[in-house]
C-alpha positions in Angstrom: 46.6 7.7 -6.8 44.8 8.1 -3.3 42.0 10.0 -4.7 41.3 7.6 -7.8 41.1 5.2 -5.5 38.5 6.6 -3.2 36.4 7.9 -6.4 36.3 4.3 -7.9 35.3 2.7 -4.3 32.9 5.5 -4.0 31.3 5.2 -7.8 31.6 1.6 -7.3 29.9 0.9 -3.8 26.9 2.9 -4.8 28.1 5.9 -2.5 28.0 8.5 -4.7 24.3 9.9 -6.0 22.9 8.3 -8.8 20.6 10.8 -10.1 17.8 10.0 -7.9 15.5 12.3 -6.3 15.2 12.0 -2.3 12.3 14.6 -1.7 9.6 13.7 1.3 7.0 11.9 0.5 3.7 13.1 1.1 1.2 11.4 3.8 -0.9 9.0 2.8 -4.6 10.5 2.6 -6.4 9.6 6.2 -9.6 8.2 3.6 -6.6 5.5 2.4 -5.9 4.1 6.1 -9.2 4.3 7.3 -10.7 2.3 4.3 -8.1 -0.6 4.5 -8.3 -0.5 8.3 -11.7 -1.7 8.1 -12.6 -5.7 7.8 -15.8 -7.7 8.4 -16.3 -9.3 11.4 -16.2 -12.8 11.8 -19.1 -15.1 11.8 -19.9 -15.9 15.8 -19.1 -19.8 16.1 -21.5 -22.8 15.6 -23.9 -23.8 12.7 -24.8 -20.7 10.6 -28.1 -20.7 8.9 -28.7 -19.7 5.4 -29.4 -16.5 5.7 -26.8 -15.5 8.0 -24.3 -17.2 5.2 -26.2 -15.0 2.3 -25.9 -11.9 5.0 -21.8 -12.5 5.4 -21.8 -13.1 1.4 -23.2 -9.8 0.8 -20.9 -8.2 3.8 -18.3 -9.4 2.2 -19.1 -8.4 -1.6 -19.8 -5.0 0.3 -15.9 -4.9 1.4 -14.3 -5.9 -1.2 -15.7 -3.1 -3.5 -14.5 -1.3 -1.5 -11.4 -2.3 -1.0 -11.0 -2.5 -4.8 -11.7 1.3 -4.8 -9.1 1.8 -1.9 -6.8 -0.1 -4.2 -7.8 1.9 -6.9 -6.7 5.6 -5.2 -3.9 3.8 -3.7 -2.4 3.3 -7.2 -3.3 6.7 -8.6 -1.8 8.5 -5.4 1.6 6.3 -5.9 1.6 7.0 -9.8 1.1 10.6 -8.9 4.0 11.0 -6.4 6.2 8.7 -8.6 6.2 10.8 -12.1 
């Protein structure tokens, strides 16, 4: 009756293995954390003029590509690991 008891707490408390796979993971491909470690700097305080607002526009277009792409090879190296 003892051991019944401990293999229905065990099954039942999530103790026992369910099937799942715990291999390591790889590391994360340098290229990934130095892409997402980057940022654009911030505008220096006071008035901006229009050009310096068109020049942080196109900074920031410039980054976010990027970081789309960074995104991008995120997802395929997670999708790759997961299968």
């Amino acid at each position: 009756m003892l051991a019944v008891s401990a293999l229905v707490a065990l099954t039942v408390s999530g103790c026992a293995t369910s099937g799942v796979s715990l291999r390591p993971l790889p590391v994360l491909p340098t290229d990934l954390r130095v892409c997402f470690d980057s940022t654009v700097a911030e505008p220096k305080p006071g008035a901006m003029t229009k050009s310096d607002v068109f020049r942080l526009i196109a900074k920031l277009k410039v980054s976010e590509t990027e970081k789309v792409a960074c995104g991008k090879r995120l997802i395929a190296f997670y999708d790759n690991i997961s299968q």
